[in-house]
C-alpha positions in Angstrom: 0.0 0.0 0.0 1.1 3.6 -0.5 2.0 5.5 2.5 0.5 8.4 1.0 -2.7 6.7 0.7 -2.5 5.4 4.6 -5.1 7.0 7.2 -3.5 9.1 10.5 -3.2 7.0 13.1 -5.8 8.9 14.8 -8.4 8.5 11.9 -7.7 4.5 12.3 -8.1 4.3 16.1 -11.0 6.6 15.8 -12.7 4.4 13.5 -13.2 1.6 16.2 -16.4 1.2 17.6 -16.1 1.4 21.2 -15.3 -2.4 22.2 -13.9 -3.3 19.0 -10.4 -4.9 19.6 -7.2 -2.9 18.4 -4.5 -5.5 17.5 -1.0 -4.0 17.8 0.4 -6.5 15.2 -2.4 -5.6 12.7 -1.5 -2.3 13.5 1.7 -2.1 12.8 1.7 -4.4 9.5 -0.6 -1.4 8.5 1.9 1.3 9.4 5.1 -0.6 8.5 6.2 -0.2 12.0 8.1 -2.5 14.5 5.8 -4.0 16.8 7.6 -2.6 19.7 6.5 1.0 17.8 3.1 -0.3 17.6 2.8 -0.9 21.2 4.8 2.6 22.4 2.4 4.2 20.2 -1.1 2.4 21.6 0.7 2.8 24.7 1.1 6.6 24.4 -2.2 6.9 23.0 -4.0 5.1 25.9 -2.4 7.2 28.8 -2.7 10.3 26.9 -6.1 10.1 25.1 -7.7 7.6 27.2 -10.1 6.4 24.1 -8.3 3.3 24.5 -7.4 0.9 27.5 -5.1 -2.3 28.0 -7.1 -5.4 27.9 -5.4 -8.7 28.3 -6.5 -11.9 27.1 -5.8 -15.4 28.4 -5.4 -18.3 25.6 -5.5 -21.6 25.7 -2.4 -23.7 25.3 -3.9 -26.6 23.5 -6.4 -24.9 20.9 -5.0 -21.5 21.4 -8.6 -20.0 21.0 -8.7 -16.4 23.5 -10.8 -17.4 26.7 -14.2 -15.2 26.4 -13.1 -13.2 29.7 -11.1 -10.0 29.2 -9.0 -8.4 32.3 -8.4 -4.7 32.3 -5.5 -4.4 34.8 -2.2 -7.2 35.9 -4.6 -7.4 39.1 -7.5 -8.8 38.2 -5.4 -11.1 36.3 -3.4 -12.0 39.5 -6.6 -12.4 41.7 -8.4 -14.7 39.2 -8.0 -18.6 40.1 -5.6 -19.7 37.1 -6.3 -23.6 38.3 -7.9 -26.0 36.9 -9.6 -23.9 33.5 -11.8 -25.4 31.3 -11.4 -24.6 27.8 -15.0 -23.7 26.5 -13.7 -24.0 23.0 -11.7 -27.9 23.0 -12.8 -28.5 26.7 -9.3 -29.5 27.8 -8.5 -28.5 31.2 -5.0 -26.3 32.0 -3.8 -24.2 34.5 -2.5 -20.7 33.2 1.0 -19.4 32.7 0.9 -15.9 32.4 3.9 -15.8 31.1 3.3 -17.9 28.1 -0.7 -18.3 28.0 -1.7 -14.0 27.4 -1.7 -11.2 24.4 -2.4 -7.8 25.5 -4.1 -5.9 23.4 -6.0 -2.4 23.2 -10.2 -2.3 23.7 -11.6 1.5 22.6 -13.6 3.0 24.7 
């Protein structure tokens, strides 16, 4: 795609409906930008502008479908009994790693 033919930034995020999921690697294959940009940027943009917040998702290991619940902050995560989960996707039953079994992403407001 041309750059000169790319949307601002702004204009992009904007166009989200709130709810909609912003995905930093979509957003940066858009942009041509690292993925470490990506995220500085969304970063930026949800501290500054607040029209966009952190949301991270758990996935499971063994179908690696994103669980339906969405956690807002690392303490809701950290609260959350990560024992024992069903999968309501495959049905298999894991505990989580948050190391290994999250994404983070960015949810408009």
């Amino acid at each position: 795609m041309n750059k000169d033919s790319l949307i601002s930034k702004d204009e992009y995020i904007n166009g989200f409906k709130p709810g909609s999921i912003i995905y930093p690697n979509v957003f940066a294959r858009y942009y041509g930008l690292e993925i470490k940009d990506a995220y500085e940027y969304l970063d930026n943009r949800a501290n500054t502008k607040q029209d966009i917040v952190h949301v991270i998702e758990l996935h499971c290991p063994h179908c690696y479908h994103d669980l339906p619940h969405r956690y807002y902050n690392i303490n809701g995560l950290l609260t959350t009994n990560l024992k024992n989960i069903v999968c309501p996707f495959c049905d298999e039953f894991f505990d989580v790693d948050i190391n290994t079994n999250n994404c983070v992403y960015y949810e408009k407001r």
